[in-house]
NUKOLZA-599287 format. One record per residue (C-alpha): residue in one letter; y, x, z. Coordinates in steps of 0.1 Angstrom, whole numbers, padded with zeros to 4 digits, always signed. Last residue first. Layout:
BEGIN
AYXZ ...
END
This chain:
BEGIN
X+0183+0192-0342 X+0173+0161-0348 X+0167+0137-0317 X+0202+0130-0317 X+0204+0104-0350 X+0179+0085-0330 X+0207+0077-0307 X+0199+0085-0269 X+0210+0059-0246 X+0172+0045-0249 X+0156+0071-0221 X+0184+0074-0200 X+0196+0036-0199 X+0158+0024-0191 X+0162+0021-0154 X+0169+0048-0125 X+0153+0031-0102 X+0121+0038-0117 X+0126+0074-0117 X+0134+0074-0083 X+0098+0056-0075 X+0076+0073-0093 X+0095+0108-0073 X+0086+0093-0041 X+0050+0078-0050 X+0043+0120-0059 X+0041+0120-0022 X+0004+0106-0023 X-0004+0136-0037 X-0004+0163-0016 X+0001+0150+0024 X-0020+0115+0017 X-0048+0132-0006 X-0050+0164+0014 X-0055+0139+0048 X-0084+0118+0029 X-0103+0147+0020 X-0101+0156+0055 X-0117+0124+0070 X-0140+0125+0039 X-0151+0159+0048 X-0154+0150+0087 X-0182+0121+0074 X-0199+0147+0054 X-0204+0171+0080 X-0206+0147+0111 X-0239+0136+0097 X-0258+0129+0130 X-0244+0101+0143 X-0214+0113+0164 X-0188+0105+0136 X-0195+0073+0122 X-0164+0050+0137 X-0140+0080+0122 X-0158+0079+0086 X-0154+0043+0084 X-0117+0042+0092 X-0114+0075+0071 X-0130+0057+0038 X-0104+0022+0045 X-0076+0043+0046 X-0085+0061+0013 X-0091+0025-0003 X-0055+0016+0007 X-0041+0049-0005 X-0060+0045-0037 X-0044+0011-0044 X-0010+0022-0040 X-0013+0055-0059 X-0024+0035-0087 X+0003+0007-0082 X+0026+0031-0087 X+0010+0053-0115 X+0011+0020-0133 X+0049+0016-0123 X+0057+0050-0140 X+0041+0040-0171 X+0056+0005-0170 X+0093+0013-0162 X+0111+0021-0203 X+0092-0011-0210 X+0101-0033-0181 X+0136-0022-0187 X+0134-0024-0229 X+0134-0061-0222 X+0171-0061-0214 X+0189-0090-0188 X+0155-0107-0181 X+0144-0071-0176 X+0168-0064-0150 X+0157-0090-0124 X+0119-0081-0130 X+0124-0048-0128 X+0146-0049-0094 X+0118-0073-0082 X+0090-0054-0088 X+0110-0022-0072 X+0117-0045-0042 X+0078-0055-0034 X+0065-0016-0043 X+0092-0005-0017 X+0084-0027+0008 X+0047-0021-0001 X+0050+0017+0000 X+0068+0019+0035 X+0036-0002+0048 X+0014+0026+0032 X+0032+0050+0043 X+0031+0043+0078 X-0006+0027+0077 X-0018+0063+0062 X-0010+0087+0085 X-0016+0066+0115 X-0048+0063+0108 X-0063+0082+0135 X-0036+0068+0161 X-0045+0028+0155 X-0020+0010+0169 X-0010-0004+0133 X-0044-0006+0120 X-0045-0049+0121 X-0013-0046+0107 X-0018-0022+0077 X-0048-0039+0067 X-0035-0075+0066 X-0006-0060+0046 X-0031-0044+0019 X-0051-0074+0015 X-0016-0094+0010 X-0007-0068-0012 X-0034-0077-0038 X-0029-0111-0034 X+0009-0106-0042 X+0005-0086-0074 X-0017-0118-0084 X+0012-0140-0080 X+0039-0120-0091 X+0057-0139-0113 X+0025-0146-0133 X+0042-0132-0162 X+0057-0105-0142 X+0024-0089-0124 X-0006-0095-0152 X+0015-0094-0179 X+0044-0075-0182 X+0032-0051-0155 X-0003-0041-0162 X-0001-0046-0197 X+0027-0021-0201 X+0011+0001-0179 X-0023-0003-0202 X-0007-0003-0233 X+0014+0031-0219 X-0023+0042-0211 X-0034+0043-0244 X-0056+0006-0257 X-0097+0007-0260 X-0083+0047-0271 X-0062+0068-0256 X-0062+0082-0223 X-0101+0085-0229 X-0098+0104-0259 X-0087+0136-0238 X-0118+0131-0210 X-0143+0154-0241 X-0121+0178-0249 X-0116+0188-0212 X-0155+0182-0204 X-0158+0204-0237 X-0135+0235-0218 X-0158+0240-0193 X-0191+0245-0208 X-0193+0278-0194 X-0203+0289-0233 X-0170+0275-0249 X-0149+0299-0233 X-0117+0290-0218 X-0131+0280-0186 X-0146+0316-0186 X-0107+0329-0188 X-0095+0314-0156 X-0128+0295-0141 X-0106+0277-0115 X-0087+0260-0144 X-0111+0245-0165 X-0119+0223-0131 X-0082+0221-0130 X-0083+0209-0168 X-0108+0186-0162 X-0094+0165-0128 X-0064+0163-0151 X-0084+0145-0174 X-0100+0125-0148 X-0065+0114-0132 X-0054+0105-0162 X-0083+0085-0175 X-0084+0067-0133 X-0048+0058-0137 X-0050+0046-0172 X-0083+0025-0171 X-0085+0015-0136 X-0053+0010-0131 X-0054-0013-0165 X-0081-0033-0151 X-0066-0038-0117 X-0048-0067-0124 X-0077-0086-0139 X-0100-0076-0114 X-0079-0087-0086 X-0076-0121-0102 X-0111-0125-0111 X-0119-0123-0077 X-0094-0144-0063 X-0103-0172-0091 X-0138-0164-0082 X-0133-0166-0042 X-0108-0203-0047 X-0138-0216-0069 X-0166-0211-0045 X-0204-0209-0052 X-0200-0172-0058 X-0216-0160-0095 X-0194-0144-0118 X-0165-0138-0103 X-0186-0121-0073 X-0205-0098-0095 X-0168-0091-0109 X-0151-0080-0078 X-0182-0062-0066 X-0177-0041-0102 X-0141-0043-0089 X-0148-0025-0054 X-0176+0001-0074 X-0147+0013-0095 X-0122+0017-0064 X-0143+0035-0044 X-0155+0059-0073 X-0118+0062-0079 X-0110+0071-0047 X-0138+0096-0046 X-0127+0113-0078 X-0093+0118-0072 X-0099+0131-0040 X-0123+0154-0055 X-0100+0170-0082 X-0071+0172-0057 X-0096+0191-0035 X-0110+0218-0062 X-0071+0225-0075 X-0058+0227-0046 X-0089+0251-0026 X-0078+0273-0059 X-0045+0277-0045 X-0057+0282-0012 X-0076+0312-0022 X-0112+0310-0002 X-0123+0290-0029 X-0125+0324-0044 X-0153+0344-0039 X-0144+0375-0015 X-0147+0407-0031 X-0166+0439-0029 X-0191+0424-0010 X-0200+0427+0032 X-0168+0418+0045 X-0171+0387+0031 X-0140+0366+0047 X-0114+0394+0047 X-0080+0386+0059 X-0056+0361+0057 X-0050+0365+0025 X-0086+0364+0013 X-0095+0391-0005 X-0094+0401-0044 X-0121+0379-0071 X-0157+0373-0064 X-0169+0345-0081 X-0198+0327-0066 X-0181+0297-0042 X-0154+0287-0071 X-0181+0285-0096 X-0203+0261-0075 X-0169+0240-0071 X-0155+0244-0106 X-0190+0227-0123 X-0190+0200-0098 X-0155+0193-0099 X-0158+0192-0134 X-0186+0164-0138 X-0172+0142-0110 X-0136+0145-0133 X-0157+0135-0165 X-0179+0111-0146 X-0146+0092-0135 X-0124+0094-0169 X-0149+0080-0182 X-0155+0053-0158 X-0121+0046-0168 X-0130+0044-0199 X-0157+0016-0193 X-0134-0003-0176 X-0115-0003-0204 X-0145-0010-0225 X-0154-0041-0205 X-0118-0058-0205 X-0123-0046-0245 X-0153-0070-0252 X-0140-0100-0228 X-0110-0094-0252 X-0128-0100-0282 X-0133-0132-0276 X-0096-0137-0268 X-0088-0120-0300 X-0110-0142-0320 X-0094-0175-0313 X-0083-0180-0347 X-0111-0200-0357 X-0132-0208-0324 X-0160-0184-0309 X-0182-0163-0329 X-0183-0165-0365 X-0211-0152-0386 X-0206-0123-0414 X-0223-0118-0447 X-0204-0086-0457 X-0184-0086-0489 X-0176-0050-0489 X-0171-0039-0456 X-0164-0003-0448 X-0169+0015-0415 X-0152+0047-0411 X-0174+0055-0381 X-0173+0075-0344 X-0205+0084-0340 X-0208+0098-0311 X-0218+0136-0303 X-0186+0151-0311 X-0172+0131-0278 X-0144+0159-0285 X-0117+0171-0307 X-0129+0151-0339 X-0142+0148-0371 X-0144+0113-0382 X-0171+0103-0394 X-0174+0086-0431 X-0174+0058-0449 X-0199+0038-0431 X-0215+0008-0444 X-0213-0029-0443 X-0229-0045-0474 X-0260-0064-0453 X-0293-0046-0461 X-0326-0065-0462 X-0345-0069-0436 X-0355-0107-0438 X-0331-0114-0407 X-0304-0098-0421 X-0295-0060-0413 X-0261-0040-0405 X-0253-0073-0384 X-0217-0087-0385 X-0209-0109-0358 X-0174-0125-0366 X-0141-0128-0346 X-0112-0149-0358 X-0076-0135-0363 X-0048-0158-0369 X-0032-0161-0338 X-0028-0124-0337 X-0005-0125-0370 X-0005-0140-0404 X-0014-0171-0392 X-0051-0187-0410 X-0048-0199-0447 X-0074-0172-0460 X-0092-0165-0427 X-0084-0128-0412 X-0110-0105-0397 X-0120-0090-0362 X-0158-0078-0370 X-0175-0076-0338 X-0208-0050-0357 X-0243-0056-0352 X-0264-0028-0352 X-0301-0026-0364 X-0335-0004-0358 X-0319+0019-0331 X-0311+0053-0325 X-0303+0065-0358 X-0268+0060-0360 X-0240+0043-0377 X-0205+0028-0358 X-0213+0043-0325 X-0176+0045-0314 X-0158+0027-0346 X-0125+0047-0355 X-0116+0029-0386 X-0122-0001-0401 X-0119-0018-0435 X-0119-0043-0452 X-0144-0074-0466 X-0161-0102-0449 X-0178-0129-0467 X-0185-0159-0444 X-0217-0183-0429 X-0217-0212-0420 X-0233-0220-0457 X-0196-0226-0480 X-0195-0191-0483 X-0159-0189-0462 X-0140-0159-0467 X-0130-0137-0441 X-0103-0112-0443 X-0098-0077-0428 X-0060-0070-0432 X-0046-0066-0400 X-0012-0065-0392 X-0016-0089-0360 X-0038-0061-0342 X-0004-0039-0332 X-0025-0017-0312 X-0043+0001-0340 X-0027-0006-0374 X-0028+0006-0408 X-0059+0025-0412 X-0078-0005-0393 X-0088-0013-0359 X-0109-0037-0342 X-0147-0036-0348 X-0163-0035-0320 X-0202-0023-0325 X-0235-0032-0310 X-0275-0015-0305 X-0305-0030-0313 X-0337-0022-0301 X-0318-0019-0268 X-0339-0045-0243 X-0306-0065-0239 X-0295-0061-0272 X-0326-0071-0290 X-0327-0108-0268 X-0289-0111-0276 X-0290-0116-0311 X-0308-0145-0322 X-0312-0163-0288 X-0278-0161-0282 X-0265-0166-0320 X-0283-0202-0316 X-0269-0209-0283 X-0235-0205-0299 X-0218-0173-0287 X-0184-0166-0267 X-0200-0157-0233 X-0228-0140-0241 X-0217-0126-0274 X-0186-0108-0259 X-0208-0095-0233 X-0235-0084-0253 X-0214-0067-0279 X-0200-0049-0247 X-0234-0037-0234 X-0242-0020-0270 X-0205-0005-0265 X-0222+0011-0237 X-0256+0023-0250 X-0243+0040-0276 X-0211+0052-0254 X-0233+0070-0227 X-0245+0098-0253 X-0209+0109-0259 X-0207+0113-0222 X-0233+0131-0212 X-0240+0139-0175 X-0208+0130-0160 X-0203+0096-0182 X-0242+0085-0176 X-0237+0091-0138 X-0207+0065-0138 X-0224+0041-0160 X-0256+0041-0132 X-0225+0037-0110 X-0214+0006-0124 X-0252-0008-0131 X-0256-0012-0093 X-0224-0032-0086 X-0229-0050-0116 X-0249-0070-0101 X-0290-0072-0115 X-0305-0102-0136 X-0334-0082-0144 X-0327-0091-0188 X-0351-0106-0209 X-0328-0130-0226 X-0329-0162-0199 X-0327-0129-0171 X-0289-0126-0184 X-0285-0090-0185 X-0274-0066-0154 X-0299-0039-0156 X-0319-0050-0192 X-0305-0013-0208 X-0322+0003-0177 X-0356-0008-0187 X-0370+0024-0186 X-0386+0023-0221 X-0347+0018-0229 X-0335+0047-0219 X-0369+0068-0229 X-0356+0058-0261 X-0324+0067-0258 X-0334+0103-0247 X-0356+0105-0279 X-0329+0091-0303 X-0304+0121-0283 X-0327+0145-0286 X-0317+0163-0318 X-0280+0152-0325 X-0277+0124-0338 X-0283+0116-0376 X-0261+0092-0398 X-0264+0075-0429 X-0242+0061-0457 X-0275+0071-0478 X-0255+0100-0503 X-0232+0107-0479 X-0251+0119-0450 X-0231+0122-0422 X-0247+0148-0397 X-0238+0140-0356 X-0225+0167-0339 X-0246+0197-0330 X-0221+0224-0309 X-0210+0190-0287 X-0246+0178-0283 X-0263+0212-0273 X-0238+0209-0241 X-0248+0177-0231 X-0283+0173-0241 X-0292+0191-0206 X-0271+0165-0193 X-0293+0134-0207 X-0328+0144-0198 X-0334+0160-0163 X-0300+0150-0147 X-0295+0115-0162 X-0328+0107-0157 X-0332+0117-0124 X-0299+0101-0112 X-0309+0067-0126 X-0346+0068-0109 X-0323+0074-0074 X-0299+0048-0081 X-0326+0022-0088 X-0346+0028-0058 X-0315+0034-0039 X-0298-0004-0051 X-0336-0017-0043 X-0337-0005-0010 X-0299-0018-0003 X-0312-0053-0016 X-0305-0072-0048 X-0337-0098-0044 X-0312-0126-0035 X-0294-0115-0060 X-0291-0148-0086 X-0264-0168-0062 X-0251-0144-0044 X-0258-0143-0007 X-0279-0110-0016 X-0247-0093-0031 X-0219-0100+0003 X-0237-0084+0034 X-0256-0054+0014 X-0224-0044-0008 X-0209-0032+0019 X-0177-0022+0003 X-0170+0009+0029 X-0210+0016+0042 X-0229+0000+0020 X-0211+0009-0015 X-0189+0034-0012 X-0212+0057+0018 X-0248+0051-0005 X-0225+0061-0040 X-0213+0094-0018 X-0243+0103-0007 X-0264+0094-0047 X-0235+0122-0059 X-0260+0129-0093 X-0261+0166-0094 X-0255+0182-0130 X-0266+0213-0134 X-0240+0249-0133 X-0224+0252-0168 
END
């Protein structure tokens, strides 16, 4: 597979020339110091790692696998995969974002976003050690006591230890209130946790010196469903050194990631801590999973980034039959094949995929850093709000897109992409779990719009559209983007009444919001990439004339396939969502035999 090139262009363009990270991250509270030389300093030391030591890991990571050994409950990486974490850490990139008080640089997430992002194209089994390590953090950050803060979070942020969530169980995934895990108080603070769980990304390694596990578990007389579950901090070691009884099972054995851990983890009485409030634990949890779903959609990102890559220098080598409208290498046998415009599809719907959802990433990691630190209530609560509802696009639209971004980059290389050498074919294997797990996609749409648009009646639906509007109105007379304000503005009158329709018909049936929520997802997906589209060809059209008329004229372009090929697909989305939830539940079960 051809190297991995960091797109440090493209990352420069989304975040100082469209989000403008420079005018709204140094007035921040904390970022004084985050400048645009420091986000290329750090962007450009990121891209050499990933590209000299994680991606030439990639491929030898799959084959390997991590070993199991039964007889220890241990488990080995791959070869190079300790050595590249430790070089990781040695870096200081694990400290990026972390609170300075623990030894963290303090830094916005909208410079650790698409460090993530280069992580996931270069080696995405390798990125979740470090990333569910971040997680822990989080959740222990902002649900901890002072004393777990300074007990656990110091060796988190510098990455001597590493972190676990521990959510699901052989009996139940999504449907947490069926879980079994129970806690029992020892009388000391502390409680005896014993069950099982399954499916536990970097569950046992060898790449740090201790792990501490989110255990979700069950008090004896708490609720039997999810407001009875309470969140504990389970570390693989105590203090002393001496071995806490949580172990792993066994991996699973997967199609892809092959190169993280993912655990059976058993606990057999393990001395467990609780973080948060009794019976609260889900919500703790959740500022755990908000970050993994993000996380995925990153995924998703890197993956499709990684493909296009690997399809594009393909696509301008192979030599395969002539152009049809006559010979463009006159000179060789053949002429390579991006000339084809079949094959010109499949390489531009994979990169404006990928550069709307780079936009759209690095606009909610902005969303966040301002959450988190302006000195304004209204702009955090806006913030947060925008974030919130664009949490599940980001995971579900961005997964889907990235795993059909895969199989198109699989695609161009015909029978090579089928063959494990080319590398292909692993980048497809490897983007499938991402429509699945931290919740599937049809979680995430029905997320999306049972709670954050209909719950809230709309209210954070309507922000959103509001920026959209305002767009729209003050581009109206503008000729260059006339192809987008059109259908954009045709798209929130229909996004507006479609909402509505649901809405009206679900308080009649509730399977109408359900039998709607995938579709709608891809709505608001196609929505919010449109936007962000119009937004990259307003830049690139004031830049033109200033010496990089090649990249800014590919945006422009890019932005025209993406509004005349798959934009339309908003037209179909929204038929099938007018026509309800009658064809999908009129069918008896009794008919699905045959």
């Amino acid at each position: 597979m051809p190297a991995y090139q960091a797109p440090l262009r493209d990352f420069d363009f989304v975040l100082h020339e469209l989000i403008k990270v420079q005018d709204i991250i140094p007035t921040l509270p904390g970022y004084e110091e985050a400048t645009q030389d420091i986000f290329r300093s750090y962007l450009e030391a990121a891209a050499q790692f990933c590209e000299s030591e994680l991606a030439p890991l990639n491929r030898q990571g799959d084959e390997e696998g991590c070993h199991y050994d039964s007889s220890t409950k241990s488990v080995t990486t791959p070869p190079g995969f300790k050595e590249a974490y430790q070089q990781y850490c040695e870096l200081g990139f694990p400290t990026l974002d972390c609170d300075p008080a623990y030894g963290g640089q303090g830094m916005p997430k909208a410079l650790s976003f698409p460090i993530m992002e280069m992580q996931c194209s270069s080696n995405v089994a390798w990125s979740m050690y470090p990333g569910l390590s971040h997680g822990a953090y989080s959740a222990i950050h902002a649900h901890g006591t002072e004393a777990q803060k300074a007990a656990y979070l110091p060796k988190l942020v510098d990455g001597s230890w590493t972190g676990t969530m521990c959510l699901t169980e052989p009996h139940c995934g999504t449907d947490l209130g069926l879980l079994k895990t129970r806690a029992e108080p020892n009388g000391d603070g502390s409680y005896s946790i014993t069950g099982t769980k399954i499916f536990i990304s970097a569950g046992e390694h060898d790449m740090s010196d201790n792990i501490i596990h989110l255990v979700l578990a069950r008090l004896p007389d708490s609720p039997k469903d999810v407001k009875g579950i309470s969140l504990f901090i389970v570390p693989k070691f105590h203090d002393d050194g001496s071995r806490n009884p949580v172990a792993c099972g066994s991996l699973e054995h997967k199609m892809g990631i092959k190169a993280n851990a993912t655990a059976v983890i058993n606990l057999d009485g393990a001395k467990g801590y609780l973080i948060g409030e009794v019976n609260k634990g889900l919500s703790c949890m959740f500022t755990m999973m908000n970050a993994a779903r993000l996380g995925c959609g990153m995924q998703g990102l890197g993956i499709g980034e990684a493909s296009f890559q690997g399809a594009l220098a393909y696509a301008r080598e192979r030599l395969q039959m002539r152009s049809l409208s006559g010979d463009k290498c006159p000179d060789k046998p053949a002429d390579p094949i991006i000339v084809h415009p079949d094959v010109r599809r499949m390489l531009l719907t994979q990169k404006a995929y990928t550069e709307a959802g780079r936009a759209l990433t690095s606009l909610l990691a902005l969303q966040l850093d301002i959450e988190d630190k302006h000195p304004d209530a209204d702009a955090r609560q806006d913030a947060a709000d925008l974030v919130a509802l664009l949490t599940p696009v980001a995971k579900a639209f961005m997964t889907d897109n990235g795993y059909e971004a895969a199989n198109l980059g699989m695609q161009v290389f015909g029978g090579h992409g089928y063959i494990r050498e080319w590398g292909m074919e692993q980048l497809v294997r490897d983007c499938r779990i991402s429509q699945i797990y931290e919740g599937t996609n049809g979680i995430q749409a029905i997320d999306l719009l049972g709670r954050k648009v209909l719950m809230d009646q709309g209210q954070k639906l309507r922000k959103f559209t509001k920026q959209i509007h305002k767009f729209c109105q003050a581009n109206e007379g503008n000729d260059k983007l006339a192809d987008y304000v059109a259908p954009l503005s045709k798209l929130l009158k229909d996004v507006g009444e479609v909402t509505m329709g649901i809405g009206m018909a679900g308080m009649q049936n509730r399977d109408e919001a359900g039998a709607a929520a995938t579709d709608y997802l891809r709505l608001i997906g196609h929505l919010s990439y449109a936007w962000l589209w119009a937004q990259m060809a307003e830049v690139a059209h004031s830049k033109l004339g200033g010496g990089e008329d090649g990249f800014y004229q590919a945006k422009i372009l890019t932005g025209r396939f993406y509004m005349s090929k798959l934009f339309p697909e908003v037209h179909s989305l929204l038929a099938k969502l007018k026509a309800g939830a009658k064809p999908l539940m009129e069918l008896q079960d009794e008919h699905f035999a045959f």
